[in-house]
C-alpha positions as CSV (number, residue, x, y, z in Angstrom):
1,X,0.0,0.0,0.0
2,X,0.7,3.4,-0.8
3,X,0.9,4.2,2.8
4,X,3.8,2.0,3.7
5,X,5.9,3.5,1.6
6,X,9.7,3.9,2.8
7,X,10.8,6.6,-0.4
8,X,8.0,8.6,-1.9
9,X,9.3,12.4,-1.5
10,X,6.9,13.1,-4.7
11,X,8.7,16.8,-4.7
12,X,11.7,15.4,-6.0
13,X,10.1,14.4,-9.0
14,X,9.4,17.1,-12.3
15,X,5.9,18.2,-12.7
16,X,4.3,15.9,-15.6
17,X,1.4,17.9,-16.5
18,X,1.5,17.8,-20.1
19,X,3.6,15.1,-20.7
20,X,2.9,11.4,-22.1
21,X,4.9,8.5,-20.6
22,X,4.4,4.4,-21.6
23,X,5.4,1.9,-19.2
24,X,5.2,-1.5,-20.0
25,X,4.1,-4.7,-17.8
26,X,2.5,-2.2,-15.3
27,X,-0.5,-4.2,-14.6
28,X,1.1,-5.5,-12.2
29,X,3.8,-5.8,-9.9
30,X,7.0,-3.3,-9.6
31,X,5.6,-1.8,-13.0
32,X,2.1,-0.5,-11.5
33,X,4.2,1.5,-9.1
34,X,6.3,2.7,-11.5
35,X,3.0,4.0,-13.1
36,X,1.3,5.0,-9.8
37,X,4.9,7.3,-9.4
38,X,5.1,8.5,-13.1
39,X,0.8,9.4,-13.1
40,X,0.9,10.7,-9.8
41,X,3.3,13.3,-11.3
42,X,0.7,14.1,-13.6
43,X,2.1,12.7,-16.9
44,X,-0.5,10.7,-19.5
45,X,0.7,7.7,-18.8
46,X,0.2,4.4,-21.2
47,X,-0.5,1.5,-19.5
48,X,1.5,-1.8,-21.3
49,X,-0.7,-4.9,-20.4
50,X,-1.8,-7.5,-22.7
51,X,-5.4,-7.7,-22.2
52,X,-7.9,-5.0,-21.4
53,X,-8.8,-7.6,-18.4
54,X,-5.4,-6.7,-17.2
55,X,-5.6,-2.9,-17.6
56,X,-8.5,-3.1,-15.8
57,X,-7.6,-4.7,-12.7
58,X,-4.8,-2.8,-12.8
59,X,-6.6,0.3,-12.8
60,X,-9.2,-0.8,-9.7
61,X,-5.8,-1.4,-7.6
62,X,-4.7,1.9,-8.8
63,X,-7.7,3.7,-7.7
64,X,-7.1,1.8,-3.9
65,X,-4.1,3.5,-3.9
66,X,-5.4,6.4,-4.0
67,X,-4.4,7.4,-7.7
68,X,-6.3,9.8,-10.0
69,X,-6.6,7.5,-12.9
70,X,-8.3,9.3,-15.4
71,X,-5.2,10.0,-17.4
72,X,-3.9,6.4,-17.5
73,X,-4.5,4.7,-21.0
74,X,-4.2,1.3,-21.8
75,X,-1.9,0.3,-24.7
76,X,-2.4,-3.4,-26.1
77,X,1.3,-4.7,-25.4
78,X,2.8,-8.5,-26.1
79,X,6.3,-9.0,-25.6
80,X,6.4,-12.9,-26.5
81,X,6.8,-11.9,-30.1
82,X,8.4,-9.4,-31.7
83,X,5.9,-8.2,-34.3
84,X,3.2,-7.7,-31.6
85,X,5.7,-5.1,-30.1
86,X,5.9,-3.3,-32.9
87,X,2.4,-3.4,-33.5
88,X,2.1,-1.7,-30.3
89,X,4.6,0.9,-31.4
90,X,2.9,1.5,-34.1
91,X,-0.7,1.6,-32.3
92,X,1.2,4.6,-29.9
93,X,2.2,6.3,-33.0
94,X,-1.3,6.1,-34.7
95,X,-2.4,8.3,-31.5
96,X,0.5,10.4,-30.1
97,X,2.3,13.6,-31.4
98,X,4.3,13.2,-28.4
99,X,6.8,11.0,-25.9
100,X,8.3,12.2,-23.4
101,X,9.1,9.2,-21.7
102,X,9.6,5.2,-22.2
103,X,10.0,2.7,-19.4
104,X,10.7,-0.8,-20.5
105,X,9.7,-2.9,-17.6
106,X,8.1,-5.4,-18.8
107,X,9.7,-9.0,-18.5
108,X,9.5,-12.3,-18.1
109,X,11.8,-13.0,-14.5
110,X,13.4,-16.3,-13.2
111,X,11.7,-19.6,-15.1
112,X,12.5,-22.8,-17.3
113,X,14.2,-22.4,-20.7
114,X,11.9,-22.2,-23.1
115,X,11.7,-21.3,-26.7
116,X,9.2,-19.6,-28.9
117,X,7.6,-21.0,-32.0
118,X,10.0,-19.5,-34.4
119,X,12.5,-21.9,-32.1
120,X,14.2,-18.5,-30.4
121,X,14.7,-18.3,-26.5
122,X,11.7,-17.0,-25.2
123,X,13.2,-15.0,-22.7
124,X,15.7,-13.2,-24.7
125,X,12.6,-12.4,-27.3
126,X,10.6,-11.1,-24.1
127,X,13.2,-9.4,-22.3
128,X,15.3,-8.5,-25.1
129,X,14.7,-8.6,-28.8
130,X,11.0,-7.3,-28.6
131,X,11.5,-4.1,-26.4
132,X,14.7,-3.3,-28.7
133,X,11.7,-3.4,-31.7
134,X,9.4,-2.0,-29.6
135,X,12.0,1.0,-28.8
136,X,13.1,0.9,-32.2
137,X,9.8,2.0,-33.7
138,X,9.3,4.6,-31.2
139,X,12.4,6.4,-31.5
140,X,11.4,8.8,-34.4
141,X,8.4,10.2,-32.1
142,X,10.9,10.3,-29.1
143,X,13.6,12.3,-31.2
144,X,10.8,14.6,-33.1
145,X,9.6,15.4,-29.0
146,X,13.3,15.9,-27.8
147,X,13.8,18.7,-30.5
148,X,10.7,20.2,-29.2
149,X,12.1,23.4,-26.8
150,X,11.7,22.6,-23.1
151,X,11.5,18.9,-23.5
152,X,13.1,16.6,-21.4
153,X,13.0,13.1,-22.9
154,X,14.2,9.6,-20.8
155,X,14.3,6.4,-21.7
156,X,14.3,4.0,-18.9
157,X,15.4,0.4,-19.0
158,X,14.6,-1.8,-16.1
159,X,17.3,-4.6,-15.9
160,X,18.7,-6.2,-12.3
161,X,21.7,-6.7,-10.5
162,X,21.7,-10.4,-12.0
163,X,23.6,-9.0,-14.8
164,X,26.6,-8.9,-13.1
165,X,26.4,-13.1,-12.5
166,X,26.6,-14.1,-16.2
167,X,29.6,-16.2,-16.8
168,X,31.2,-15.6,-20.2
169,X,28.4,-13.8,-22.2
170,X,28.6,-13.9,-25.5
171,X,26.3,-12.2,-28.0
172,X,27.7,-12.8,-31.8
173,X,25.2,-15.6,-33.0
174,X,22.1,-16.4,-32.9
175,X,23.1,-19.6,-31.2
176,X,24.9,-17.9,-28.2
177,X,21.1,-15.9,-28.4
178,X,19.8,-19.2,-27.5
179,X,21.7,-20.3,-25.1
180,X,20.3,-22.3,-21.8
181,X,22.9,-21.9,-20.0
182,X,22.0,-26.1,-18.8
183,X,25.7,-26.8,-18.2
184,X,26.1,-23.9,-15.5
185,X,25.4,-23.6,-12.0
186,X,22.0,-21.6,-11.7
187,X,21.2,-22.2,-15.3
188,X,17.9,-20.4,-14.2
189,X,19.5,-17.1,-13.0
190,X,22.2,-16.9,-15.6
191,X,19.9,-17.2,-18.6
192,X,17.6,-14.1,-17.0
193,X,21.2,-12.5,-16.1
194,X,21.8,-12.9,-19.5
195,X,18.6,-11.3,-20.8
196,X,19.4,-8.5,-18.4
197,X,23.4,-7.7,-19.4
198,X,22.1,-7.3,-22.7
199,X,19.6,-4.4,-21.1
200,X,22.5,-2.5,-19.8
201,X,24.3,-2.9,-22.7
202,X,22.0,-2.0,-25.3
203,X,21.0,0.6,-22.9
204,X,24.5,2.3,-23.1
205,X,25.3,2.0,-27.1
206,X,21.7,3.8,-27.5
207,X,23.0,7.0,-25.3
208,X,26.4,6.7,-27.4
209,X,24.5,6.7,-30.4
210,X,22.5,9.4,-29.1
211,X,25.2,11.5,-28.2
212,X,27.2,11.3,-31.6
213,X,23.7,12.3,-33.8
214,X,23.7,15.3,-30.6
215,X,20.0,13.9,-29.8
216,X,18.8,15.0,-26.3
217,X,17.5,12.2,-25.3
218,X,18.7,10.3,-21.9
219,X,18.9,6.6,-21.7
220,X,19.6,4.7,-18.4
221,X,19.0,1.2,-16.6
222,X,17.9,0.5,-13.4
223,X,18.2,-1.9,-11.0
224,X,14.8,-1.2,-9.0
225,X,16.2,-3.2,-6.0
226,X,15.5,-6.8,-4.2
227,X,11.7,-6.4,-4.1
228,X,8.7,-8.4,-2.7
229,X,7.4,-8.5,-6.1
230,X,4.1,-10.7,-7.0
231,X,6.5,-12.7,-8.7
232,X,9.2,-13.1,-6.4
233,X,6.1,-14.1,-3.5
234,X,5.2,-16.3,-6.1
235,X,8.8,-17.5,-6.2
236,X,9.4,-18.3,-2.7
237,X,6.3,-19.8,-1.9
238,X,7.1,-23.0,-4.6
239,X,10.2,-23.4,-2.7
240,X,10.6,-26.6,0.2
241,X,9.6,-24.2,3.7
242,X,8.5,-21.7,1.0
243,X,6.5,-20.0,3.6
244,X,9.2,-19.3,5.9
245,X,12.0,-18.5,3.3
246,X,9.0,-15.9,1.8
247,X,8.8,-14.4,5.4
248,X,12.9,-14.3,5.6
249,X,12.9,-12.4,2.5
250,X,9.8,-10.2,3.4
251,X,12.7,-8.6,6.3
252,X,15.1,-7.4,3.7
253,X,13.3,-6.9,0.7
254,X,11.7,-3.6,-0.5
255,X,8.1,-3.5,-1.3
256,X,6.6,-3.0,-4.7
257,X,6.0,0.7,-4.1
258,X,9.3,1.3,-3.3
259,X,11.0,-1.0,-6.0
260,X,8.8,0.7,-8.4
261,X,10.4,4.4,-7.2
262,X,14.0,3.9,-9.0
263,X,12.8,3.7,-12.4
264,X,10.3,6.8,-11.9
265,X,12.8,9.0,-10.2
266,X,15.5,7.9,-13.3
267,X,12.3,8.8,-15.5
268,X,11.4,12.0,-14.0
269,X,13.4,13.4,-11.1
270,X,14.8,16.6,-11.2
271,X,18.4,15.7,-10.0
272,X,18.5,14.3,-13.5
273,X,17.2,17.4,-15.2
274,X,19.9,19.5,-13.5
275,X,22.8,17.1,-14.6
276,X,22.1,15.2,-17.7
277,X,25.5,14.7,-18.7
278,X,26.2,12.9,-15.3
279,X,23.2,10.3,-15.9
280,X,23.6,9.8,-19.7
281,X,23.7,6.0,-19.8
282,X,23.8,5.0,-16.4
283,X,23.4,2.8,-14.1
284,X,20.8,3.2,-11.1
285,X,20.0,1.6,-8.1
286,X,17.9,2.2,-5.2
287,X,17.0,5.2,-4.5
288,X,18.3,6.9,-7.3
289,X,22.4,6.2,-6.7
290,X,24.8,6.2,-9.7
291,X,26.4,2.7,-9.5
292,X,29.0,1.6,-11.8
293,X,28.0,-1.4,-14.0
294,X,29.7,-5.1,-14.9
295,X,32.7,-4.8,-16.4
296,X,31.2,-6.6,-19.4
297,X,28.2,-4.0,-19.3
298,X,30.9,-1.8,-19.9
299,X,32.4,-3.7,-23.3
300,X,31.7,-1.5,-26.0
301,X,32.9,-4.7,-28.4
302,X,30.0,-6.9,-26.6
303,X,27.1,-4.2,-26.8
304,X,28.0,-4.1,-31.1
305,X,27.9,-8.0,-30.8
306,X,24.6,-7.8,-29.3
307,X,23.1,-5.0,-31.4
308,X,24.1,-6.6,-34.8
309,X,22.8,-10.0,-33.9
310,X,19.8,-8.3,-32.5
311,X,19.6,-6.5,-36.1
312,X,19.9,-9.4,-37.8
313,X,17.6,-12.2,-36.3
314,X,15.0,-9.6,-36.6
315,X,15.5,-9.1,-40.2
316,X,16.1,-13.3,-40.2
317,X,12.8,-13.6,-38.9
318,X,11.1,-10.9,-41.1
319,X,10.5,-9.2,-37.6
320,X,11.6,-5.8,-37.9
């Protein structure tokens, strides 16, 4: 609940009035209070779910928390293949002039390898592959906004501190894409570490690129902290004495509001504002601190791996 919030200095955050933010997978989760931050702000805020089911119980949860949600939209969003994100893009473009700012939460977290019809690794397509499209076909409206005088345009990648836990990453093939990681320890954690290097280091070549076409736009990842997520409750409850290692965790963890305050404040504070240059493709953890990344999430030579074999399976699979 709103009210047991341990951040939530709303003052440090930009007035939104005006403005028109998406955030993806916020039906739920750390991405509703991502949302409930951003809207709260007063931005026009997109709501990514899949079904209008979704928005809509995602709403009635918002309205318990107190949240004015007559400016919160829902936008049709699919992650589990790449054309539906785009299709999504291109549904937000049909309807905006504007876009201010982009949150890519949406993801699918810890879980069996699994792949997709087109035989690709379901979650580098979900986490990966389809927000890269999704961003992709978004980013004239998000330049044509930053040119606009007295904008202030963010995009915000949600990744995790599990990207620091991937042994020998590779990204130059489509078969190091699909990697299970089955002959590692915590083949489970590594393939979603994976998933969530590649976040931080797409995130950082977009700001380069960015900065050499001398576009104003900021790009950062965030880790939005250890968080009593839905799906982290879900998590600990399958586990043998799942009860008690949930209530162990419950002690230490952050709750949802809270883990969904990171991302907003990288998205709209005004610390950010004051010092782009100092936040241009960084990396944030709770509540807002500059952290330094992986040294791979710092390879410039990995981050073009992963965006040329990212270009090309997408135009492999007639995707992009």
């Amino acid at each position: 609940m709103a009210s047991s919030s341990r951040v939530g200095d709303e003052n440090s955050l930009l007035d939104l009035t005006e403005k028109v933010a998406v955030v993806t997978g916020a039906n739920s989760g750390i991405g509703l209070y991502i949302l409930f931050h951003v809207a709260r702000a007063g931005a026009r805020v997109y709501l990514g779910a899949r079904t209008e089911d979704k928005f809509n119980s995602a709403i009635t949860r918002l309205k318990t928390e107190g949240l004015d949600t007559s400016k919160v939209v829902w936008l049709p969003f699919d992650l589990s293949d790449p054309r539906k994100a785009k299709e999504s893009a291109k549904w937000l473009l049909e309807r905006e002039k504007r876009l201010d700012i982009l949150i890519n939460n949406a993801a699918k977290i810890l879980g069996p390898y699994a792949q997709t019809s087109d035989g690709l690794s379901d979650s580098m397509v979900i986490n990966h592959m389809s927000p890269y499209l999704f961003t992709k076909t978004l980013l004239p409206l998000l330049e044509s906004t930053a040119r606009q005088p007295g904008s202030d345009v963010r995009i915000v990648n949600v990744s995790s501190v599990a990207h620091r836990w991937v042994p020998n990453p590779r990204y130059d093939s489509l078969e190091a894409f699909n990697n299970d990681f089955a002959d590692t320890w915590k083949a489970k954690t590594n393939l979603y570490g994976y998933t969530k290097l590649a976040n931080v280091l797409w995130t950082k070549e977009l700001q380069r690129s960015f900065d050499r076409a001398n576009i104003p736009i900021l790009a950062m990842t965030v880790h939005p902290g250890n968080v009593m997520s839905e799906g982290n409750v879900k998590l600990f409850k399958s586990l043998m004495f799942g009860t008690i290692i949930n209530w162990v965790f419950s002690l230490f963890f952050i709750s949802p509001l809270d883990g969904g305050y990171t991302p907003a404040w990288a998205a709209a504070s005004r610390a950010v504002a004051e010092d782009r240059k100092k936040y241009a493709g960084a990396y944030l953890v709770p509540f807002g601190v500059i952290e330094e990344a992986s040294e791979d999430a710092r390879r410039e030579d990995l981050a073009k791996d992963l965006l040329t074999t990212t270009d090309a399976v997408l135009k492999q699979y007639d995707y992009a």
